[in-house]
C-alpha positions in Angstrom: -93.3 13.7 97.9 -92.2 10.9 96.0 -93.9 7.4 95.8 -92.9 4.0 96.7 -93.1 0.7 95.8 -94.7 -2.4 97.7 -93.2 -3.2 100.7 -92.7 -7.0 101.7 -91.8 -7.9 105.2 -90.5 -11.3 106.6 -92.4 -12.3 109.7 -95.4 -10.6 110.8 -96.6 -11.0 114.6 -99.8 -10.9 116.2 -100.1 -8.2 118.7 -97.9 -5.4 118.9 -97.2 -5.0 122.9 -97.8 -8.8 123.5 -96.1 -11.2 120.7 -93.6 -8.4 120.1 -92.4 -8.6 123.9 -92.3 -12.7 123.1 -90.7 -12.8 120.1 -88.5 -9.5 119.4 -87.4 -9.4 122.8 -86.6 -13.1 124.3 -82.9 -14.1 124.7 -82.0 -16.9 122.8 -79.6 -19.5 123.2 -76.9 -17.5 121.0 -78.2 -14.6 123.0 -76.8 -12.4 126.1 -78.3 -13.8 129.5 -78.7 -10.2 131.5 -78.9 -11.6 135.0 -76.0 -9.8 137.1 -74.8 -8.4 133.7 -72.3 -5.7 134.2 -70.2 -3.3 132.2 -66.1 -4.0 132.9 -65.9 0.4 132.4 -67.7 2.8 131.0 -67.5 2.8 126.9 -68.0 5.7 124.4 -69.1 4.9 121.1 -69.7 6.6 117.8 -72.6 4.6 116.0 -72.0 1.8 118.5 -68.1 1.6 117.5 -65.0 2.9 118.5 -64.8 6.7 118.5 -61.1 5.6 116.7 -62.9 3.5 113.8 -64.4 7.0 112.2 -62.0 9.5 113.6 -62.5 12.7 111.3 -65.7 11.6 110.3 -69.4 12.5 111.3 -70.6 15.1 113.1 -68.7 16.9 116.0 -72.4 18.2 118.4 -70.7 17.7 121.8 -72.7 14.5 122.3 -71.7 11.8 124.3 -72.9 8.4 123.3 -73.1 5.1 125.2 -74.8 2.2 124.1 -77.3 0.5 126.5 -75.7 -2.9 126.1 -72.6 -1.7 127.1 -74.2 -0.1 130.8 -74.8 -2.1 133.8 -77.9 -3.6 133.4 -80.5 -6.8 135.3 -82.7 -6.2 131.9 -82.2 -8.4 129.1 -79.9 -7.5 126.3 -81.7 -8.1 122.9 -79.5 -10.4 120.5 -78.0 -8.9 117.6 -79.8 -9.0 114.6 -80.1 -7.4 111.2 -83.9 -8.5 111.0 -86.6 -5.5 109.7 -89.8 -5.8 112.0 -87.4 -6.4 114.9 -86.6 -4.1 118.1 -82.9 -5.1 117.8 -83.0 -4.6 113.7 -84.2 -0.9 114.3 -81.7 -0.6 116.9 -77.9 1.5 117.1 -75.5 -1.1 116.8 -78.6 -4.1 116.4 -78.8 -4.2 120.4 -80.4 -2.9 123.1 -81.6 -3.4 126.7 -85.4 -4.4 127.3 -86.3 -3.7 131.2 -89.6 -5.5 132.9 -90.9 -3.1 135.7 -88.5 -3.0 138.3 -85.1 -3.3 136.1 -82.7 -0.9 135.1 -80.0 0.2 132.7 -77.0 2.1 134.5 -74.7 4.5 132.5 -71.5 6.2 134.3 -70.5 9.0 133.0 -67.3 9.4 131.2 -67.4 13.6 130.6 -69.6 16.6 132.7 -73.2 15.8 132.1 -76.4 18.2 132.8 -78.9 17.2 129.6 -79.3 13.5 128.3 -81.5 12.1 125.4 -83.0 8.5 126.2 -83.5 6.7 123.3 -85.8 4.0 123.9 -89.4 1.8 122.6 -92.1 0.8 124.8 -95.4 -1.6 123.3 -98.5 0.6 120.8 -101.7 0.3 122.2 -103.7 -2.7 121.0 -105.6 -0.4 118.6 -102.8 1.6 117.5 -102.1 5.5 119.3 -99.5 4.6 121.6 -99.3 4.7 125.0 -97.3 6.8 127.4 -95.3 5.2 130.2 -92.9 6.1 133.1 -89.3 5.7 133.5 -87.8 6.9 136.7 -84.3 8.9 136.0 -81.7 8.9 139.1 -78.4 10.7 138.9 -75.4 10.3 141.4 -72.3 9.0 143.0 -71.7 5.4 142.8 -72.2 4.5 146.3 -72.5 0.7 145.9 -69.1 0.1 143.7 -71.3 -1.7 141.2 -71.8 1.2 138.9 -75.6 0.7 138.8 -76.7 3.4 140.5 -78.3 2.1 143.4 -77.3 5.2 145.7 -78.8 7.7 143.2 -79.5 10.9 145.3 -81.9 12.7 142.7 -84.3 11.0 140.9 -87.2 12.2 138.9 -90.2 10.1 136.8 -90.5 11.1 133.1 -93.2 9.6 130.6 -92.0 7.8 127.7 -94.8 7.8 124.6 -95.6 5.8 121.7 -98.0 8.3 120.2 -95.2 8.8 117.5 -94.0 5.4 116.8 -95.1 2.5 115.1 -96.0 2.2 111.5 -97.7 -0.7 110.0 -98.3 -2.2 106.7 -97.6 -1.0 103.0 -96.5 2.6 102.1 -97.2 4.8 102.7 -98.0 3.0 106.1 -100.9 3.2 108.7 -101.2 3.6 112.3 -103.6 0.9 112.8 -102.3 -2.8 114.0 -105.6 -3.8 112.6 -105.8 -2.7 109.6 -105.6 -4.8 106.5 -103.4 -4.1 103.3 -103.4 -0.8 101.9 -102.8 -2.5 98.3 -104.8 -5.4 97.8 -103.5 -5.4 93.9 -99.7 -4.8 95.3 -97.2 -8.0 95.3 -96.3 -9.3 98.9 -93.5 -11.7 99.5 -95.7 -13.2 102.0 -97.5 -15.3 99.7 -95.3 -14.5 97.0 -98.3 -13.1 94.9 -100.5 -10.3 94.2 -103.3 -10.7 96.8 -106.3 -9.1 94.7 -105.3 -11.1 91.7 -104.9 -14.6 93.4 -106.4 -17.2 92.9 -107.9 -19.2 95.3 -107.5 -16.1 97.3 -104.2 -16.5 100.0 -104.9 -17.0 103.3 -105.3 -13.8 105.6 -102.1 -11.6 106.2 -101.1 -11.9 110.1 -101.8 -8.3 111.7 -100.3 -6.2 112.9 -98.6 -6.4 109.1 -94.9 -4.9 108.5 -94.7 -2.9 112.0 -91.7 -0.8 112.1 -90.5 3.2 113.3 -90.4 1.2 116.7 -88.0 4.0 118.6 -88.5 7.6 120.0 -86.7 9.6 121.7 -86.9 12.5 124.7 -84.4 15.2 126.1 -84.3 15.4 129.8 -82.4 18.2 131.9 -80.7 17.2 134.9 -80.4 18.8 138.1 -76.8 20.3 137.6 -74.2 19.4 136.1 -72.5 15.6 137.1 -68.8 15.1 137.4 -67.0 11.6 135.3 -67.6 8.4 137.2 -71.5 9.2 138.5 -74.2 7.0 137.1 -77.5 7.7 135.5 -79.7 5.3 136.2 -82.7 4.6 134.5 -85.6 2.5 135.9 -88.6 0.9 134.3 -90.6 1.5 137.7 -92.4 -1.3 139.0 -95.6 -0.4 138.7 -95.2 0.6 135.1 -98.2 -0.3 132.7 -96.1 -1.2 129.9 -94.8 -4.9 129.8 -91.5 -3.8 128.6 -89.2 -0.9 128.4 -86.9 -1.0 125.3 -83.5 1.4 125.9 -81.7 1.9 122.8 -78.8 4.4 123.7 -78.4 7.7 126.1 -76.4 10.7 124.3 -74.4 12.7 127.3 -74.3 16.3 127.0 -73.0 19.6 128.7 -75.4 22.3 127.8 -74.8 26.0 128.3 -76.7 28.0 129.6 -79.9 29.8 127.8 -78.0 32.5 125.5 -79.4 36.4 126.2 -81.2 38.3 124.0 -78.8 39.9 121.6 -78.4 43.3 121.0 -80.5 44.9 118.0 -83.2 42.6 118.2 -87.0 42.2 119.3 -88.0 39.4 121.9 -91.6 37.6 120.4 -92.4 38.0 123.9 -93.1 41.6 123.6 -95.6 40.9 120.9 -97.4 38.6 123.3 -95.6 35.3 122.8 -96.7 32.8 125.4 -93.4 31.0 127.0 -95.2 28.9 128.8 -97.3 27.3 125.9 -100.2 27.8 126.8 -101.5 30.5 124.2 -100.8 30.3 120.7 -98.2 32.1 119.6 -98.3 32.1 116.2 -99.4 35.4 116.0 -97.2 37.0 118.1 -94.2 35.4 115.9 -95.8 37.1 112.5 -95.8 40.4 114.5 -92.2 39.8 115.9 -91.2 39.0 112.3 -92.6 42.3 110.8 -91.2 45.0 113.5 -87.5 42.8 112.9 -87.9 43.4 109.4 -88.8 46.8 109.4 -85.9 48.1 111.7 -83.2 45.6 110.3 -83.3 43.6 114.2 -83.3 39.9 114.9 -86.4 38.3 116.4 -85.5 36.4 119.6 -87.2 33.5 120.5 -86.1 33.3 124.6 -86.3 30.0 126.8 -89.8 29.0 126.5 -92.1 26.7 124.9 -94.2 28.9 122.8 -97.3 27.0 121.2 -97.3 27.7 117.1 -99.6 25.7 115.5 -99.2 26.7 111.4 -96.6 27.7 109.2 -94.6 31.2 110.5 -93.0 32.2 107.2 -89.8 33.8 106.8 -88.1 36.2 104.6 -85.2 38.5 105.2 -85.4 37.5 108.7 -82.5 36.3 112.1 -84.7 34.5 114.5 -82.5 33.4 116.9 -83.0 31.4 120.1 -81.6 30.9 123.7 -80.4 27.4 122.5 -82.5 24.4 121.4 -83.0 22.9 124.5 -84.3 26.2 125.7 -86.5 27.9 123.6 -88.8 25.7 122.1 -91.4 25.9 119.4 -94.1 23.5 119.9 -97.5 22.8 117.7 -100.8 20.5 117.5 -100.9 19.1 113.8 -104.1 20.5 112.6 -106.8 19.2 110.6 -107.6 21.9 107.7 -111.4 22.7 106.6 -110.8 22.1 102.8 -107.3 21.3 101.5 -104.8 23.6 100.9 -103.3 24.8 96.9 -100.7 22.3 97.4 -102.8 19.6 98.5 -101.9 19.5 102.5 -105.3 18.5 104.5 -103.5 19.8 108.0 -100.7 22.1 108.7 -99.1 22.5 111.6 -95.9 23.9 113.5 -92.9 25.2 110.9 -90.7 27.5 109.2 -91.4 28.2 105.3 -89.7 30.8 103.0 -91.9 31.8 100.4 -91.8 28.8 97.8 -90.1 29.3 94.6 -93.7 30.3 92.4 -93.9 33.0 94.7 -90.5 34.5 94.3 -88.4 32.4 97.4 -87.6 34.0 100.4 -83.9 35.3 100.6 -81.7 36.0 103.4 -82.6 34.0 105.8 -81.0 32.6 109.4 -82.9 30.3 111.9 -80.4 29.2 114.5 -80.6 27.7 118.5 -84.3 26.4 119.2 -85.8 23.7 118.8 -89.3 22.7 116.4 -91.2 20.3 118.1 -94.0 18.8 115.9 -97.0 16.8 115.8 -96.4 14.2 112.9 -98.1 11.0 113.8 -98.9 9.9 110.3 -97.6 10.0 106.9 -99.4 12.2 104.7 -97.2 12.9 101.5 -99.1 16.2 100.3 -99.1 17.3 103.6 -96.8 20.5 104.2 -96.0 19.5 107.4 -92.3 19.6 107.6 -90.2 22.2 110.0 -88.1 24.0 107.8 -89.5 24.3 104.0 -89.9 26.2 101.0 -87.2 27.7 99.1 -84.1 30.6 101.0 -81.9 31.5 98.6 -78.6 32.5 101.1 -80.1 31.6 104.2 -78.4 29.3 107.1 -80.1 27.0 109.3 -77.9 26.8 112.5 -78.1 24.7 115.7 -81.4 23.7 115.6 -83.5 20.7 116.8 -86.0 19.1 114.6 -88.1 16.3 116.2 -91.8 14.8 115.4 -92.0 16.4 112.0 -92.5 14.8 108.7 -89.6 15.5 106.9 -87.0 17.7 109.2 -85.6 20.1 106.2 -87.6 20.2 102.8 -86.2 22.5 100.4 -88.1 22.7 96.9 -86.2 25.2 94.3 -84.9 26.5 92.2 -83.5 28.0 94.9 -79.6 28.7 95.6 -77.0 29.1 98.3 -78.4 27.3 101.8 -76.2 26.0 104.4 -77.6 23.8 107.2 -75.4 23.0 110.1 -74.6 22.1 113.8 -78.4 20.7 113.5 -80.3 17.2 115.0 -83.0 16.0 113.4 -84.8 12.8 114.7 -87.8 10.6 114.6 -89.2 12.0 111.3 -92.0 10.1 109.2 -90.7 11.1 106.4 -86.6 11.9 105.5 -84.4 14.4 107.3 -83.5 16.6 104.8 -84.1 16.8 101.1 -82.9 19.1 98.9 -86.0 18.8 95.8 -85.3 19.8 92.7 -83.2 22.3 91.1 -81.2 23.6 94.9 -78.1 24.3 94.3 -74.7 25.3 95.9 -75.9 24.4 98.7 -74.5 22.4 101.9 -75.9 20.0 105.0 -72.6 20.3 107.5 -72.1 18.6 110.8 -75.6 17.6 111.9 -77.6 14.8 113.1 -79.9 12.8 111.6 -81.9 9.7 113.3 -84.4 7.5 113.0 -86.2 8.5 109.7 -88.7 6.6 108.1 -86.9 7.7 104.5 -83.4 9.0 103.4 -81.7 11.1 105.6 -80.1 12.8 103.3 -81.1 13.0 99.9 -80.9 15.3 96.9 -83.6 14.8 94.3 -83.4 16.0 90.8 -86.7 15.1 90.0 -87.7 16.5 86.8 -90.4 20.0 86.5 -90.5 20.2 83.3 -89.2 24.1 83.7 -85.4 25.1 84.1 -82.8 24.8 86.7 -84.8 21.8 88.3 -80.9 19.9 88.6 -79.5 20.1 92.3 -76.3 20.8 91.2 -72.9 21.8 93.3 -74.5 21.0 96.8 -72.2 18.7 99.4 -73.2 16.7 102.0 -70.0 17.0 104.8 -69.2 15.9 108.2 -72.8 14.1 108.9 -74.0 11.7 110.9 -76.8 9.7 109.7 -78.1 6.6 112.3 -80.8 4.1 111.9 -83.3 5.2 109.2 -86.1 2.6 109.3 -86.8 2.6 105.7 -84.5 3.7 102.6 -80.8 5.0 102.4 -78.7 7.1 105.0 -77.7 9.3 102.3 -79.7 9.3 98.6 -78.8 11.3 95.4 -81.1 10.5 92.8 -79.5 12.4 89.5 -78.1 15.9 89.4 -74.6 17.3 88.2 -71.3 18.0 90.6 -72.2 17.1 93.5 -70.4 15.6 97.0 -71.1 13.6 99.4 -68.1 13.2 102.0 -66.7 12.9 105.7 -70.0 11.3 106.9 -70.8 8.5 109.0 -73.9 6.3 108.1 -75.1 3.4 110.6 -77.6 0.4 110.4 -80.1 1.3 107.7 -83.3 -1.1 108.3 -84.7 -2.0 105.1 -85.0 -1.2 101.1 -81.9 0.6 102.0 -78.2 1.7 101.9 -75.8 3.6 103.4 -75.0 5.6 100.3 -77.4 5.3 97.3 -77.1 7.0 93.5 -80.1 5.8 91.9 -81.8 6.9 88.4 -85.2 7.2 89.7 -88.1 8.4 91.4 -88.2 11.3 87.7 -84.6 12.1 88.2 -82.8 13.8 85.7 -79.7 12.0 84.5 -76.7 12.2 86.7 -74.0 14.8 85.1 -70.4 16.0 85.6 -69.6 13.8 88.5 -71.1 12.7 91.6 -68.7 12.1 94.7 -68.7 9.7 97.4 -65.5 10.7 99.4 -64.1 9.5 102.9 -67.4 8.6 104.4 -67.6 5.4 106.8 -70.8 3.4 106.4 -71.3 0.6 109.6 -73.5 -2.4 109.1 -75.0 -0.7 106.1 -76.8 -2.9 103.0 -80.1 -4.0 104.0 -82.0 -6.9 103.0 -84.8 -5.9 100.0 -87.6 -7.3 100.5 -89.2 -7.5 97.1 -85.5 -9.2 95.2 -85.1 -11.3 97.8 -81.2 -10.1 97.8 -79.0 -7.9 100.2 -78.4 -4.6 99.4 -74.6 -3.0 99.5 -73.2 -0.6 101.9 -73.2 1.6 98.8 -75.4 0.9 96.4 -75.9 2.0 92.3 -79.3 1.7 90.8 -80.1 2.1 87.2 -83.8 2.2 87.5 -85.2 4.5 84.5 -82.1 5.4 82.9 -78.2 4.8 82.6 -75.5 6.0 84.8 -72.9 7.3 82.8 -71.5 10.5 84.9 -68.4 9.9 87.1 -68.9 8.1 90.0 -66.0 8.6 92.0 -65.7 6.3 95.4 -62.7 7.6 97.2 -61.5 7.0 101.1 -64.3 5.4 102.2 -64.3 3.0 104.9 -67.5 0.1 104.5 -67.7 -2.0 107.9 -69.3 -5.0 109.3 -71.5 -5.0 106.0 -74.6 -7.0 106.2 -74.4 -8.4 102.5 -72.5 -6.8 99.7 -70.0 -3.5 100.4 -70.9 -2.4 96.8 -73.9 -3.1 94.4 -74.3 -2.0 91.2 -77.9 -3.2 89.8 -80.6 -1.9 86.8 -84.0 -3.2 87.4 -84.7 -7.0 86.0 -87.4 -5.1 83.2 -84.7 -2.7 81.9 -81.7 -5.1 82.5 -81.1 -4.9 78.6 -82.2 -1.3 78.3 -79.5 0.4 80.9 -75.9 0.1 82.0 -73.8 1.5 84.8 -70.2 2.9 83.4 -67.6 5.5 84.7 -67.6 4.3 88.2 -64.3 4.6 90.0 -63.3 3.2 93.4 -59.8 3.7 94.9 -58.5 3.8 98.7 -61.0 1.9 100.0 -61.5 -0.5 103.1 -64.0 -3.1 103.4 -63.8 -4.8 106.5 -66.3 -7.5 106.9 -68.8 -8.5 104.3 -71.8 -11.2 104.8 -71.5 -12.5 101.3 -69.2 -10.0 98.8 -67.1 -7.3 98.4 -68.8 -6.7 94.8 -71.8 -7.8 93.3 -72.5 -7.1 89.7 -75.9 -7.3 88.4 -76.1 -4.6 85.5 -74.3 -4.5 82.5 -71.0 -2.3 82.7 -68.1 -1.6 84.4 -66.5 -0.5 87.0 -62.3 0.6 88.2 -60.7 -0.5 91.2 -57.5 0.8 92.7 -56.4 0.3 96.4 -59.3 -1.7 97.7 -58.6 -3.2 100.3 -60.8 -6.2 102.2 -60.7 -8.2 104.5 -63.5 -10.7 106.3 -64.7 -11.7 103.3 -68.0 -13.9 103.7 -68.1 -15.1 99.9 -66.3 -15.0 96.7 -64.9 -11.5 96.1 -66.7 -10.1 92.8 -70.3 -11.4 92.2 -70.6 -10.8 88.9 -74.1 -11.8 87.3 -73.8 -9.4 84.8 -77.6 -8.9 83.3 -78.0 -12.7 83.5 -77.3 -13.6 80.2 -74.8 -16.0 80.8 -73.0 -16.0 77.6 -69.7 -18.0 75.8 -68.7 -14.3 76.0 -69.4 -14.0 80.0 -70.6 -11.2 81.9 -72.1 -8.2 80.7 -69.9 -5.9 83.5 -66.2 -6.0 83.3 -63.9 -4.9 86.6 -60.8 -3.2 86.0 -58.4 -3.4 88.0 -55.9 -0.5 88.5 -53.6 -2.5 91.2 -53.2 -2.5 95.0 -56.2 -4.4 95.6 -55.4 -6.8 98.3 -57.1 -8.9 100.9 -59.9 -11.2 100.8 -61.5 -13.8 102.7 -63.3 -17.9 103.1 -62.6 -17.9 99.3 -59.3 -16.4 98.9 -58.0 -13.4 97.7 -61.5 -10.8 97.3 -59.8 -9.6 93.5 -58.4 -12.6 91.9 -57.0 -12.9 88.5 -59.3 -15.0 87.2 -62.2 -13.4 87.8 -61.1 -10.7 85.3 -62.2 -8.9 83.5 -65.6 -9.9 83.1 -65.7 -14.0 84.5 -69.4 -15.0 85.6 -69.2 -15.6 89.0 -73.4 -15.7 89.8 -74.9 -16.6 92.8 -78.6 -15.0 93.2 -78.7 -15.4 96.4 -75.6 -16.8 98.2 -75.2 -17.9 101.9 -74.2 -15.3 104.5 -71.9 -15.4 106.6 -72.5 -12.9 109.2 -69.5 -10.5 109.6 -67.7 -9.8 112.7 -67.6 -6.0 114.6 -64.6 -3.7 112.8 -61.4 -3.2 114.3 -58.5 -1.1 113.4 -56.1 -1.7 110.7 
């Protein structure tokens, strides 16, 4: 797992379920008073937009969303805000709904509904652990006319936890408020200085220091199914012990049924597999496993919750389940004796080919249950992830990936995996990485939320042996939401590869929504990499230790050049916190690296807090069809690498024509700013963009 740098935050608080309640949670004057509040009709949204803002784009799962600041609510609706450390920052669309005990958030259904996932926060315990809460789901007519639910005829009382939330201070983070820094000797913006070093020493950091990974979520079954037009209602009840009750969103779905065993296969039930969770199963899987592979049958994994607490490991195997909200694979993380070859000091519950040392495990298909994991901290030699190794032509299919550290780790050389129709959420780690040397390979029309890393990434990082390039893989038809640290989607080096048709929303901090960066030991990007007809939405996040905003796509040269073809086609950038597009090499290697071949054409920026472009590496870059609009500052911000020469900037734009639009400043790509004028403001004034519409 790769390493990180220091990680500055901006306003530390005292007490994670008090001062957070005060501070993240208040209205303000420029806030949205909830008293009475309700919604003028029910509103589906796609990454808290317009289903008709991304149409094409993302995943298609059969999930409904609804935003909780669009339901009928008496809670308070958190102020927007693009703040790290902040319940609205980590938040779909920067809002949500905090309920005291006794208020509600009421959601009326807009398709058939029998399954819902709650996304919400409640406060950590003082010490750090979590808590667990209630929150009382009803479902029913709208009696009242008010569509909040009052008449709900069924009701049931889940528990909410925050055993898997909250991370505090430097990478790679800690689950104690209390705890001072990690790195003494690292810089902090703080006190702008290197703690260890300083001298007189800077006061005491605040704690809890840097808190983030607020959200969670939970899948809850309903009674039947519910027709269009009757509410879900959820209630923080009134005798709740947790001072607030954060709801983020609700995702609506119809699920069908539990699927019957298939023909030509063994159930793991037969080998004594525990459905009800009690026993551990693990066992009984291995067994399942070798009788399928023996007689060329599937192993079937029926509605259950079988306990698995290690590794199952997979080669030439189907398992196939009754649907992931039915059959259910749940472990205990596990503390091991001595640590593992690898390194891992636990293991716990997942699904590992052979890795690629061993000879890779080939022919493999995991589809329709769910992995349920017991990640609470982040461990980076820990092999605690719940699909990993290396399957060469294998598919991952329908499943449902929650509390693990990374979702999907593939390490190669390894060839010829498809992951689809999957949801990954609340990792510690990224969703899916494809690590070195996987190739032709593809992550289709799944899921991926609230991360604490990239959700997607490929990473080239060099073996020293052969083959270590991912190379030909594509990223297609994704949907990547709130990732609490780092990019939506990452390629860091590698040769021919795509990343397209996706839809990535509100990363938090040292982030993007798309990212090509020379670093981390990448090899050098080759061939071309891709970027075609994604939509990023309130992308570019603010980074923390150059004190500048990020872009909505963002190109690093970090330990070497980028010289393949970078080709930025159809994409859509909205409502972008800073910068739709940075292009950047590290102040040290400024001189040393430049950024060239980069082609954008047929894009749409609409909204940017401070520039369409901004330029800090030497280089170039071609623009054709760009179109922008809600432009917060001049349109190219073009530093260069801060020479400031008679001859003027170090990076020259090209422009190819039909590049219209612009903004408070005038038109975004204006004649004289060509090719190369210095137009350098470190650190210009935002002007916060407005929500997209449609051209």
């Amino acid at each position: 797992m790769r390493t990180r740098y220091s990680f500055p935050r901006r306003r530390p608080f005292a007490r994670a379920a008090f001062v957070l309640a005060a501070a993240a949670l208040a209205t303000t004057a420029s806030g949205i008073s909830s008293a009475g509040f309700a919604q003028a009709a029910p509103r589906e949204t796609i990454a808290a937009i317009s289903p008709s803002l991304v149409a094409g784009r993302g995943a298609e799962l059969g999930i409904v969303e609804q935003e909780a600041e669009n339901a009928a609510t008496n809670g308070t609706i958190l102020p927007f805000s693009t703040s790290a450390y902040t319940l609205a920052g980590e938040a779909s669309g920067r809002q949500a709904v905090s309920l005291a005990p006794g208020q509600y958030v009421a959601f009326t259904l807009t398709r058939p509904a029998n399954a819902i996932t709650i996304r919400y926060s409640i406060p950590d315990a003082p010490t750090g652990g979590g808590i667990d809460a209630p929150l009382t789901v009803g479902v029913g007519e709208n009696r009242d006319g008010n569509a909040n639910g009052q008449g709900n005829a069924q009701q049931k009382t889940i528990t909410l936890t925050s055993k898997y939330s909250y991370l505090y201070n430097q990478y790679p983070f800690t689950n104690d408020p209390t705890a001072g820094l990690l790195h003494p000797d690292w810089w902090i913006t703080e006190c702008s200085c290197v703690p260890a070093y300083t001298f007189p020493p800077p006061p005491p950091i605040t704690k809890p220091f840097r808190p983030m990974h607020f959200y969670d979520e939970q899948r809850v079954l309903l009674h039947h199914t519910y027709k269009p037009g009757e509410v879900v209602r959820l209630t923080a009840p009134a005798r709740s012990n947790a001072a607030w009750t954060v709801i983020d969103l609700v995702d609506f779905q119809d699920v069908a049924r539990p699927a019957r065993q298939p023909d030509n296969s063994v159930s793991v039930t037969d080998f004594g597999a525990d459905p009800r969770g009690i026993r551990d199963s693990a066992d009984a899987f291995d067994l399942a496993i070798r009788e399928a592979k023996d007689s060329g049958e599937t192993v079937f994994v029926p509605a259950g919750t079988f306990q698995v607490n290690r590794h199952i490991l997979v080669d030439d195997v189907t398992v196939e389940g009754a649907g992931s909200w039915w059959s259910i694979v749940k472990g205990h993380q596990v503390t091991l004796g001595t640590p593992a070859p690898d390194g891992s000091v636990h293991t716990g519950v997942g699904f590992y080919g052979k890795y690629a040392a061993d000879g890779s495990s080939h022919n493999v298909k995991l589809s329709n249950f769910a992995i349920e994991g017991d990640v609470r901290e982040r461990i980076d030699t820990d092999q605690v992830n719940g699909v990993g190794g290396a399957l060469n032509d294998s598919t991952i299919d329908g499943l449902y990936i929650h509390h693990t550290k990374v979702g999907v780790w593939l390490d190669g050389p390894m060839n010829n995996v498809t992951v689809k129709n999957t949801v990954i959420a609340d990792q510690i780690a990224d969703g899916i990485n494809f690590h070195q040397g996987v190739t032709n390979s593809t992550v289709l029309n799944s899921l991926i939320r609230n991360t604490a890393d990239d959700g997607l990434a490929m990473w080239s990082q060099v073996g020293g042996q052969p083959g270590i390039e991912d190379a030909h893989n594509v990223f297609d038809h994704n949907t990547v939401q709130i990732p609490s640290l780092a990019n939506g989607i990452a390629i860091y080096g590698g040769r021919d590869n795509t990343v397209s048709n996706n839809i990535v929303a509100d990363p938090v901090r040292e982030g993007s929504g798309l990212h090509a960066g020379s670093r981390f030991g990448s090899t050098p990007f080759a061939g071309y990499l891709r970027f075609t007809n994604n939509t990023t939405v309130r992308a570019g996040s603010f980074e923390l230790n150059w004190h500048i905003g990020l872009g909505a796509i963002w190109l690093f040269a970090l330990e070497g050049s980028l010289t393949a073809s970078i080709e930025v086609t159809g994409d859509n950038f909205l409502q972008n916190t800073y910068n739709a597009i940075l292009i950047v090499s590290d102040w040290p290697v400024k001189d040393l690296y430049r950024i060239t071949n980069v082609h954008f054409q047929d894009i749409h920026v609409d909204g940017t807090g401070t520039s369409v472009v901004s330029a800090r590496a030497a280089g170039s870059a071609a623009f054709k069809n760009v179109v922008a609009r809600n432009v917060g500052a001049v349109g190219i911000n073009n530093c260069g690498s801060f020479h400031f020469t008679p001859a003027r900037s170090e990076f020259s734009v090209i422009d190819l024509g039909g590049n219209t639009g612009g903004g408070t400043t005038g038109p975004w790509l204006a004649p004289w700013e060509l090719p190369n004028t210095i137009t350098c403001n470190d650190r210009p004034p935002v002007v916060p963009p407005p929500p997209p519409s449609g051209w």
